[in-house]
C-alpha positions as CSV (number, residue, x, y, z in Angstrom):
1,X,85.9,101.7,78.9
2,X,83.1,101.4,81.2
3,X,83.1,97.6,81.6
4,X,87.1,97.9,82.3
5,X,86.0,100.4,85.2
6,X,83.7,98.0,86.3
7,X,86.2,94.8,86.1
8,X,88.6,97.1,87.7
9,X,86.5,97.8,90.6
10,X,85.4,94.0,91.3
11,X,88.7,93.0,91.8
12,X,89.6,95.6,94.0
13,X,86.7,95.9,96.2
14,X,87.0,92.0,96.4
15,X,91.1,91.8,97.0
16,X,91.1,89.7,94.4
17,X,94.4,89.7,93.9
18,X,95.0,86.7,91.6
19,X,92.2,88.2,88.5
20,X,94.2,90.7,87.8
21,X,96.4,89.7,84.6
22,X,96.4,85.9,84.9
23,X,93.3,84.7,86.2
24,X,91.5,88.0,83.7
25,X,90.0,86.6,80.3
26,X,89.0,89.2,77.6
27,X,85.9,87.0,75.9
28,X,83.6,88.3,73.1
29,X,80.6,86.9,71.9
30,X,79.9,88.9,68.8
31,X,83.7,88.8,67.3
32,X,83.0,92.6,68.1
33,X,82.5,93.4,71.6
34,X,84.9,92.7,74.0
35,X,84.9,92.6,77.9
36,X,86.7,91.2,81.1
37,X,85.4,88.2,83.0
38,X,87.1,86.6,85.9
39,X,87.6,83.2,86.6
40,X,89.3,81.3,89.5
41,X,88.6,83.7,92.3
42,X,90.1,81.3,95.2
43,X,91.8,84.1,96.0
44,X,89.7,86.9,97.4
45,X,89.3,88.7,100.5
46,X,92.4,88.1,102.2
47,X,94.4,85.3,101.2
48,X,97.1,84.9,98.7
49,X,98.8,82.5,96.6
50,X,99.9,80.6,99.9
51,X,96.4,80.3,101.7
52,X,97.1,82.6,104.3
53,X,94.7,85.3,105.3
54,X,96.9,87.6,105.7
55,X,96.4,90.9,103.4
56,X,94.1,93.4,105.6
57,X,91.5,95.8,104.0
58,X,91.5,98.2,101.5
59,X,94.3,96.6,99.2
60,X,95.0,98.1,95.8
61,X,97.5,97.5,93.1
62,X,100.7,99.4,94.8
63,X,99.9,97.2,98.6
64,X,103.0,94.3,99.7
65,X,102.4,91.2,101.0
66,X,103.0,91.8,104.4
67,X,106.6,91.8,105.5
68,X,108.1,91.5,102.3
69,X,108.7,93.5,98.3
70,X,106.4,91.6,96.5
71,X,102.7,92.9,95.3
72,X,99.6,91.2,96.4
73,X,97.9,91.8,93.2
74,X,99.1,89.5,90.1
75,X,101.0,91.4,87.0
76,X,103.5,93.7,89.0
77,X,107.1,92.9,90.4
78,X,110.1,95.1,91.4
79,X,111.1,94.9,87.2
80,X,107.3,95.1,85.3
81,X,104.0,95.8,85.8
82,X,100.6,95.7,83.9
83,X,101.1,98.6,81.3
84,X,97.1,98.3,80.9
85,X,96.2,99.4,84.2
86,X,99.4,101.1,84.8
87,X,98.2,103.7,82.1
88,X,94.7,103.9,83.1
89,X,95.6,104.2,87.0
90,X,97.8,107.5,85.7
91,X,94.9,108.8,83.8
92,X,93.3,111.4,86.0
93,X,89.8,111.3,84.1
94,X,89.0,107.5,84.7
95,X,90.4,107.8,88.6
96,X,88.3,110.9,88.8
97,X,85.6,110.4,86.7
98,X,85.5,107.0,85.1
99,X,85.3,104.9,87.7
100,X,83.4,106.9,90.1
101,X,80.5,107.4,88.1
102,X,80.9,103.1,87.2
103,X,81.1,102.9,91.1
104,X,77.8,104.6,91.7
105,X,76.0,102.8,89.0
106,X,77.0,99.6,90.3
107,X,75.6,100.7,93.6
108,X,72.5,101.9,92.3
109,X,72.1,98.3,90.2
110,X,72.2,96.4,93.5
111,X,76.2,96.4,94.6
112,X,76.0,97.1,98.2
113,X,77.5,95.4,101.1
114,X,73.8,94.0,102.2
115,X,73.3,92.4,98.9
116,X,76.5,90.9,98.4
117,X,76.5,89.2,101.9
118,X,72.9,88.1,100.6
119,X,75.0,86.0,98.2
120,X,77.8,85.0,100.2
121,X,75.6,83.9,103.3
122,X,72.4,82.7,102.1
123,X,73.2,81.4,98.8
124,X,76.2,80.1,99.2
125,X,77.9,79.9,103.0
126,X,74.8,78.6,104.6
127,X,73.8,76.5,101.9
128,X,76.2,73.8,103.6
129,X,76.4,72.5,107.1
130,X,79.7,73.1,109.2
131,X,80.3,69.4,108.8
132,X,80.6,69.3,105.2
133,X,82.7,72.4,105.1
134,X,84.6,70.4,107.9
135,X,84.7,67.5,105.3
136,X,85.9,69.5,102.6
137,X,88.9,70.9,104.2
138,X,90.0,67.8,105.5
139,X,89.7,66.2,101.9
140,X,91.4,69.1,100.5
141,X,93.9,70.3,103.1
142,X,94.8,67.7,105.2
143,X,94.5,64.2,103.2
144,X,95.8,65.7,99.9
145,X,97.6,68.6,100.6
146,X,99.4,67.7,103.9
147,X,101.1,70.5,106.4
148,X,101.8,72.9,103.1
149,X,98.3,73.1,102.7
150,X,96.9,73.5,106.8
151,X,96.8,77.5,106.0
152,X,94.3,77.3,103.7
153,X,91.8,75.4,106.5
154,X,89.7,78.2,107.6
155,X,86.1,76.9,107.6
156,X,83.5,79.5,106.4
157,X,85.2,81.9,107.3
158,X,81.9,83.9,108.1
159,X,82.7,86.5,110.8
160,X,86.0,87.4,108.6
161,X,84.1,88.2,105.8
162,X,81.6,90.3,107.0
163,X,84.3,92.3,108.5
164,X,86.5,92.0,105.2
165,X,84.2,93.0,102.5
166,X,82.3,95.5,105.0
167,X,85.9,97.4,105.2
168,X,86.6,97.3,102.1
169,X,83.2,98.1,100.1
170,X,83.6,101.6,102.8
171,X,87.1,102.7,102.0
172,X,86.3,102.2,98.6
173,X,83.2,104.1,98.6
174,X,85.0,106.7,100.4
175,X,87.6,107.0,98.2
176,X,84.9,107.6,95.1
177,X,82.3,109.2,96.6
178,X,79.7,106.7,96.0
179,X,77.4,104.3,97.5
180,X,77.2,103.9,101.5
181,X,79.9,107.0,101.9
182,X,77.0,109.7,100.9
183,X,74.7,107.8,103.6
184,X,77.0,107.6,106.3
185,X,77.5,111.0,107.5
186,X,77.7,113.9,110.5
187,X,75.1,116.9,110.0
188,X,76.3,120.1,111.3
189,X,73.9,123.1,111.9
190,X,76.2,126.1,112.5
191,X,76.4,130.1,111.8
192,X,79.5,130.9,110.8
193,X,80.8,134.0,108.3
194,X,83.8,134.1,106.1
195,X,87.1,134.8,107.1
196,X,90.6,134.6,106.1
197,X,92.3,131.5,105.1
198,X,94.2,129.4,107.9
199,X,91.3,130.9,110.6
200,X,89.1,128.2,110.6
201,X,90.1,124.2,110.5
202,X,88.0,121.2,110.9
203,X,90.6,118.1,111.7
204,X,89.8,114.1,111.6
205,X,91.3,111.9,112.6
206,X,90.2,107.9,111.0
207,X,89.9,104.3,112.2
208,X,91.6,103.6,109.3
209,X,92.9,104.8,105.7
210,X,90.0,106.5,104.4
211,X,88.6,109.7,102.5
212,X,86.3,112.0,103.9
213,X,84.2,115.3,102.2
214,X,82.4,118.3,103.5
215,X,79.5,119.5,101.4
216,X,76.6,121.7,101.6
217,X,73.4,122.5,100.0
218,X,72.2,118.7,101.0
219,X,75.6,117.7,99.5
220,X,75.6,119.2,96.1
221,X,78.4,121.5,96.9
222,X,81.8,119.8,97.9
223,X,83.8,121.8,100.0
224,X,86.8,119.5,99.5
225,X,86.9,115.6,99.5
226,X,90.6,114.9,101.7
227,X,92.7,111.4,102.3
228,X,93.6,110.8,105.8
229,X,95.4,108.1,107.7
230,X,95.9,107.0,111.0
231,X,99.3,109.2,111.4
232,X,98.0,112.3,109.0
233,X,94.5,113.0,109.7
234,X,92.3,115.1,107.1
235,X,92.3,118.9,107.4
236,X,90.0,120.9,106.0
237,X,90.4,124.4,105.5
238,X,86.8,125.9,105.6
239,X,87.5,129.9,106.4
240,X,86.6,131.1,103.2
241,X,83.3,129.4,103.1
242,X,79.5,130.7,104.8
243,X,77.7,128.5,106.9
244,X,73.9,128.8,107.8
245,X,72.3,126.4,110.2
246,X,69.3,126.9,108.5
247,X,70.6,125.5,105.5
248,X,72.9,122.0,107.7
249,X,76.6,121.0,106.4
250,X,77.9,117.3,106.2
251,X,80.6,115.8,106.9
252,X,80.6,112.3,104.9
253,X,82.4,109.2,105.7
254,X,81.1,108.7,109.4
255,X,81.9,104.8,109.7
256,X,85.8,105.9,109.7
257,X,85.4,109.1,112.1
258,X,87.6,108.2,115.8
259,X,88.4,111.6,116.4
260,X,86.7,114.8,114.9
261,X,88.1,118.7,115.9
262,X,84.8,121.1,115.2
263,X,86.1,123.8,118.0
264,X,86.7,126.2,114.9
265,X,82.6,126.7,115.2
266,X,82.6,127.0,118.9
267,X,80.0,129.2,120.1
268,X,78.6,129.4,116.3
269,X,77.5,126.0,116.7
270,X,73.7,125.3,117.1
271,X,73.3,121.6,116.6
272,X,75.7,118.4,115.5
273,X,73.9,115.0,114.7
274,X,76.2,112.0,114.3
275,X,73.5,109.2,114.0
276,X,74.1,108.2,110.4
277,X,77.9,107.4,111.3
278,X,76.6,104.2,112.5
279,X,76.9,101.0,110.9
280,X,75.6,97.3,111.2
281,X,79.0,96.0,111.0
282,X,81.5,98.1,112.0
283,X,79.3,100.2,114.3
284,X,79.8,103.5,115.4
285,X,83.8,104.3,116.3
286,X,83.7,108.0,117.8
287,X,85.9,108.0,120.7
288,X,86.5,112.1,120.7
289,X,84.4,115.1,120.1
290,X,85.9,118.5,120.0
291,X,83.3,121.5,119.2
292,X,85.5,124.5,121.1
293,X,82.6,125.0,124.2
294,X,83.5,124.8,128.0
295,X,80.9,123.3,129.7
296,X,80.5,121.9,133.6
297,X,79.0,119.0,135.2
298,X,76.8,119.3,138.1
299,X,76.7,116.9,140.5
300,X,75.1,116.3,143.7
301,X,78.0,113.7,144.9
C-alpha cells in the first residue's frame, strides 16, 4: 500500500499525466511482491498527448485539458475511470494518512525540489550543449515529424521547469503537510485570550490554489489545516483558542501568502516575522499586510 502511495505521488507531483493506467507497469521480481514502475514519461510537467505545454501547476486526477471535457491524466473519460485509484482517492485514511506520511518520507529520503533539479539540471539538462538539443528537435520535430510535431520544439525547457516542478512540489506539500510547507512559514508572537466563536478571524488570501495551517507549540498542535483559492481565501476561525507570545504561533504555507488579514490580534500583537515565506524560486509574494493597528508616517517634506 505504501509503494502505491508513493507511485501515486510521483505522478502527480510530476504531471505525469500519461503513467497513470497506460504507461503504469505492475512488475515483481520475487513472483511475490508486487509494485508500480513507470515507463515512458515524455509526458511530464506540462505537456500532453499533443506536445503542448499547456496544463499549469498543481494538476490532479479530476483537472481538464484546458478548454475542453477531457482529463489530462490517462484512465478517465466522461463514461469510465480507474476503479483502482478511484477507490483509493475516496478512501479518507490513505488521503489523510497514507499518503501524507509516504509524502514526508519521501522528503526526508532526499525528495525535495533542490535535489530533483540536481538531476534534471546537472545530470541531465546540462549534460548537452544548446546545439545538440537544437539538433535533436530538428531531427525529431521538424525533419520527421513536420508542422504536427513543431509543438513539441521547446529546447530545454529550463526556466519552465524550475517554475513547473517548484509549483507543484509546494501545492502538494501544502496540501499534505509535508516537506518545504512546514519550513515555509509566518511566526506570530501575540497575547490574545479566548473568546466566543465568530470573534476572532484570520483570512488569506493565495497566489494560487493552495492549503495553509495554523499551529502552535512549535507546530505540534494544528489549529486547523484550510483550502483556499484565488476567489475563496482560507478562514480561520481562531476565538476559541489562547495565544501567548512567549510561546510564537505559525502560520505555514508562506510561498502562497498574497494577502494575509491578522487585524483580529490588533493591539495584542507583539511581533510578526515573515522571513521564511521566502523562496529561491518563487520568492516572496506578500503584497498586503493587515494586523488591525493605525499608525502615521512622519515626514519632513
Amino acid at each position: 500500500m505504501h509503494k502505491l502511495a508513493a507511485y501515486y505521488i510521483f505522478f502527480l507531483r510530476f504531471g505525469l499525466v500519461d503513467s497513470v493506467e497506460r504507461n503504469a507497469q505492475l512488475k515483481t521480481y520475487d513472483g511475490q511482491h508486487w509494485h508500480y514502475e513507470p515507463w515512458d514519461m515524455d509526458i511530464a510537467l506540462g505537456n500532453t498527448n499533443q506536445g503542448a505545454l499547456v496544463l499549469n501547476p498543481p494538476i490532479n486526477r479530476s483537472s481538464l485539458e484546458p478548454g475542453t471535457t477531457t482529463y489530462a491524466y490517462s484512465g478517465r473519460s466522461t463514461t469510465t475511470s480507474n476503479v483502482l485509484w478511484d477507490c483509493l482517492e475516496a478512501w479518507e485514511y490513505w488521503s489523510d494518512t497514507i499518503v501524507p506520511e509516504v509524502a514526508q518520507s519521501l522528503y526526508d529520503a532526499g525528495l525535495s525540489y533542490n535535489n530533483i533539479m540536481k538531476i534534471m539540471d546537472g545530470g541531465y539538462a546540462e549534460a548537452w550543449s544548446e546545439s545538440m538539443y537544437n539538433d535533436s528537435g530538428y531531427f525529431k520535430y521538424i525533419e520527421s515529424g513536420g508542422a504536427d510535431w513543431l509543438a513539441w520544439l521547446q529546447g530545454s525547457r529550463t526556466s519552465h521547469r524550475h517554475w513547473w516542478v517548484s509549483t507543484s512540489m509546494n501545492y502538494y506539500d501544502a496540501r499534505w503537510s509535508c516537506g518545504s510547507f512546514n519550513e515555509h512559514r509566518v511566526r506570530l508572537f501575540a497575547d490574545k485570550a479566548i473568546n466566543t466563536v465568530g470573534t476572532d478571524i484570520v483570512t488569506i488570501k493565495p497566489t494560487s490554489d493552495t492549503y495553509f495551517k495554523i499551529a502552535q507549540q512549535e507546530g505540534r498542535t494544528s489549529l486547523g489545516v484550510q483550502p483556499a483559492t484565488r476567489l475563496v481565501p482560507a478562514e480561520f476561525d481562531i476565538s476559541t483558542y489562547a495565544f501567548s507570545a512567549k510561546d510564537p504561533s505559525y502560520i505555514y504555507g508562506g510561498t502562497f501568502i498574497e494577502e494575509i488579514d491578522l487585524s483580529c490580534f490588533a493591539e495584542k500583537l507583539k511581533a510578526v516575522d515573515f522571513s521564511l515565506c521566502y523562496d529561491g524560486v518563487l520568492g516572496a509574494p506578500i503584497k498586503k499586510i493587515n494586523i488591525g493597528i493605525p499608525y502615521t508616517i512622519n515626514s519632513s517634506t
